[in-house]
N, C-alpha and C positions, 0 to 999 in steps of 0.2 A: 503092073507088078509093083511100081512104088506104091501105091496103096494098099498093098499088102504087107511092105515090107513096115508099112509104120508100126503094126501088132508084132515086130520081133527088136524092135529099138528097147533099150531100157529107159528110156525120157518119156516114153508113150506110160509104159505101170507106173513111172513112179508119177505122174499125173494121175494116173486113175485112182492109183490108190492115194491119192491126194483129196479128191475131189469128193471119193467114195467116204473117207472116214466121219465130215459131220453127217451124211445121212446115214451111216450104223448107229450111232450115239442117239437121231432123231428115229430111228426104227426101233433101237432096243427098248425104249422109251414108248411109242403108242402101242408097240407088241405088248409090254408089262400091261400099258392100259387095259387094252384089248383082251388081254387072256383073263382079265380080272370082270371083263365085262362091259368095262367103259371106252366109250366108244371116244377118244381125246381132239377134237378140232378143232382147240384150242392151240397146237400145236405151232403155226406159224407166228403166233405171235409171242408164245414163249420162249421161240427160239430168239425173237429178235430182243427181247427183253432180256437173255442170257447174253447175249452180242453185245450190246450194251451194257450190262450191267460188270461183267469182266472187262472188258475193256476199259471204262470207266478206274475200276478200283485198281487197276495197273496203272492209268494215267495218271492218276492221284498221288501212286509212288507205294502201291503196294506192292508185292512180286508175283511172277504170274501162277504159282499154284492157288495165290490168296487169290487169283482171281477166279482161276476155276470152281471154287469152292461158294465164293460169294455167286456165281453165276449160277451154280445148282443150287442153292439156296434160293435165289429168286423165283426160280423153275418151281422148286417144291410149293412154295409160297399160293401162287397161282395153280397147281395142283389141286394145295389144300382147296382153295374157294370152287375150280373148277368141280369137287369131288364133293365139297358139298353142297354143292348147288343140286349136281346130278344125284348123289347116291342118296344123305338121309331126305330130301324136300322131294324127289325124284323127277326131276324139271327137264325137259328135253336137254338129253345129251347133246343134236345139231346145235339146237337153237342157244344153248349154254356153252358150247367150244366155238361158234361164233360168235360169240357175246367176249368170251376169254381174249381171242385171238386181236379183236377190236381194241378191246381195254387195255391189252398189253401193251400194241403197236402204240397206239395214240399214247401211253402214260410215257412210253419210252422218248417217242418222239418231244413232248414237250417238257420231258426231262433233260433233253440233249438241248433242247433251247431256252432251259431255265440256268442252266449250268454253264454252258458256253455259249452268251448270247452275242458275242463278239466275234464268233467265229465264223471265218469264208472259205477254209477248207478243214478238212477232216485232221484234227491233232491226227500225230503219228506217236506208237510204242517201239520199245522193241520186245518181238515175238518169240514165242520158240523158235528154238533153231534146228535142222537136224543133226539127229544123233547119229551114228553109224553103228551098229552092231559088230566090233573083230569079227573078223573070219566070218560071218553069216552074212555080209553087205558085200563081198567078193565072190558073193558067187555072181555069173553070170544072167544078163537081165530079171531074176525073180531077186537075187541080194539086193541092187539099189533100190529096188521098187516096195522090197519088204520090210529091210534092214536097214535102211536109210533116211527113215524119215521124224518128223518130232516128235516129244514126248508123247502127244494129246494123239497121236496116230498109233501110237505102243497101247496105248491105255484106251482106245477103240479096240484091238481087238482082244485085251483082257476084260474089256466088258461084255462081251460080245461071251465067252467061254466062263465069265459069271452069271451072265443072266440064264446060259444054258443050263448050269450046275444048278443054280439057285431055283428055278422051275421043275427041272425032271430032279434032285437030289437031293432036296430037303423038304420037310413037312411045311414049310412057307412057302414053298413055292407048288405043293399040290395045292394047301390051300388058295393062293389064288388062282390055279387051275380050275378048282373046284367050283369056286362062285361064279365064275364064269360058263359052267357048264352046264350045275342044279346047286345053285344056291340055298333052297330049302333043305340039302341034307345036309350042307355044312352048319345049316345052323341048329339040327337037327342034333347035332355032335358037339353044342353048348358052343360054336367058335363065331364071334362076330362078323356077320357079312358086310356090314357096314364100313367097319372097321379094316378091314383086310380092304376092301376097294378104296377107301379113301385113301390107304398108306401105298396102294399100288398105285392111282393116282399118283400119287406127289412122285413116289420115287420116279415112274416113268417121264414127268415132266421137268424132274433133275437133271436126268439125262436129255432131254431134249434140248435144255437151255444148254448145257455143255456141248453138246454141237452148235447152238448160236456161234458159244463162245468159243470154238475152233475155228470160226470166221475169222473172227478181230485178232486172234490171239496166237493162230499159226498158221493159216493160209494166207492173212492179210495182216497189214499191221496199224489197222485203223477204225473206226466206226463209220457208216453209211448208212442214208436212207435206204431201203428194198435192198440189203445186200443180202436179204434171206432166199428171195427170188423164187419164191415156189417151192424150196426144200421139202418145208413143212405136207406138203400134200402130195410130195413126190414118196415121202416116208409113209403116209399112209398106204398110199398105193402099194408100197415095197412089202409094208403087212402081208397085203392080200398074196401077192405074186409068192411068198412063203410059205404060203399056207398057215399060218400064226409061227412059225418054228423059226429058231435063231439062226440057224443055219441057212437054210433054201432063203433067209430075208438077207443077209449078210452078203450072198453072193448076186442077189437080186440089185444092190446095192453095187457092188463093183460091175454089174452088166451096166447096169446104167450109166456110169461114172466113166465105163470106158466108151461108151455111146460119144459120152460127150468130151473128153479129151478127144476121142478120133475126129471128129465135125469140125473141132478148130486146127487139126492139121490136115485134113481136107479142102478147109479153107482155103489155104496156103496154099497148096500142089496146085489147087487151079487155078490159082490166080487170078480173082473175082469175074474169071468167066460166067461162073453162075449164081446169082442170088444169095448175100451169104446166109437172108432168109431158110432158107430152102435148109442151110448145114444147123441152124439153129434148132429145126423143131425135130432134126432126125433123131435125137436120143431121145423123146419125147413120144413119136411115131411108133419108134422100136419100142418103147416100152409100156405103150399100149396096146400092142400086135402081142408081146409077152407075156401081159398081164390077162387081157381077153384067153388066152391058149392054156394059162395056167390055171386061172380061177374058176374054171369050167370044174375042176378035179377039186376046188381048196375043200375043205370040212371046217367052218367056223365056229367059236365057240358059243354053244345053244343060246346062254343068256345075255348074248353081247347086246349095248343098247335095250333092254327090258331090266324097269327099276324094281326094284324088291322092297317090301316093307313087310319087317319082323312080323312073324306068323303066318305069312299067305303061304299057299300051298300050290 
């Protein structure tokens, strides 16, 4: 029964939804790619390159919007070269977001030690802090867990209900529907394919780096080697498990998130009777037992990964 009772504590959500918010930012982010066509695997290393690069310009003595800002900027950065590698050359998409992912990690990494080459442990910021919502963070275990947390957790899920608006509500976002689906009629309609996937590119890899940089910059208050830890490719998966849609990815994102908050207080209850191995890979397990059940059903978009060049049919 106490294993049960951990899903009715309010410390167990407000973990989840802790843990859950940079893989929305790093979902909304390959979704954009993905609906656009391009397939982003470059995404691990943009994220850490956003991890880095905000945290950075806050230790420097800038404040931390300026860093979330300079972190999405680095994202788009790498976006751009990732998008045109893939869209106008049309160069494998794997073989080019593991090329990204490579470039980012390493440029990051021997930036952290061109910069601070004296250092034996990780400077420290200080990070967001949470906010509390009046009267919505008093409600019973959903307030602290929903209502309670930092800025960059508020601003996950107004992205999360932008990207939706922005896709099903405006003519930018059919058009990146569109190219993703029959590219030859949108261009067909005088609107640049090229052009709409490179800009979806970058944007979705803006958002990727600002999940890096919810690392450094509100769940931790430092920079680290591998504190990306597999995000990146847990966010692709989260794609699939949604079917491409904001919604079904978003909550794909909190099943996992609470995977793994539960497994480190399961840890605890047993007190290393068994392997804490064993507690490590279960949000992992579950969410490939998930992903297998779900994507049997997904419908992905026709032209994902297939490059286009002006005039083919």
């Amino acid at each position: 029964m106490e294993a049960f009772d951990i899903l009715l504590t309010a410390s167990f959500w407000v973990a989840a939804i802790r843990i859950a918010s940079p893989l929305i930012f790093a979902t909304m982010g390959e979704l954009i790619c993905e609906r656009a066509g391009v397939l982003n695997l470059g995404i691990e290393g943009i994220m850490t390159a956003g991890a880095f690069a905000g945290w950075f310009t806050v230790y420097s003595g800038g404040d931390l919007w300026t860093g979330v800002m300079v972190a999405a900027l680095v994202g788009a950065m790498l976006g751009l070269l990732h998008g045109f590698l893939t869209v106008p050359l049309g160069l494998s998409q794997h073989v080019t977001g593991i090329g990204i992912t490579l470039l980012a990690s390493s440029l990051t990494y021997f930036t952290y030690r061109i910069l601070l080459p004296e250092v034996t442990s990780p400077p420290k910021i200080e990070p967001f802090q949470p906010f509390a919502v009046p009267g919505l963070s008093e409600i019973p275990i959903l307030g602290p867990a929903l209502f309670n947390q930092t800025p960059l957790t508020y601003l996950a899920y107004v992205t999360v209900a932008l990207v939706a608006w922005v896709l099903y509500r405006t003519p930018v976002g059919i058009a990146v529907r569109a190219v993703g689906e029959n590219p030859s009629a949108v261009e067909a309609q005088g609107i640049s394919v090229s052009a709409i996937r490179v800009g979806a590119v970058m944007a979705g890899s803006a958002l990727m780096a600002i999940g890096g940089a919810f690392l450094t910059m509100s769940a931790f208050n430092s920079f680290f080697f591998e504190m990306i830890n597999g995000r990146g490719w847990i966010a692709i998966a989260l794609v699939v498990f949604g079917s491409w849609r904001p919604g079904k990815a978003v909550l794909g994102a909190i099943l996992f998130a609470a995977f793994d908050a539960y497994q480190v207080r399961l840890q605890q209850l047993t007190g290393g009777a068994i392997p804490y191995q064993v507690f490590l890979m279960m949000p992992y397990v579950l969410s490939i037992a998930a992903l297998v059940i779900v994507a049997r059903r997904a419908t992905y978009p026709k032209a994902l990964m297939i490059p286009y060049q002006k005039g083919e049919r």
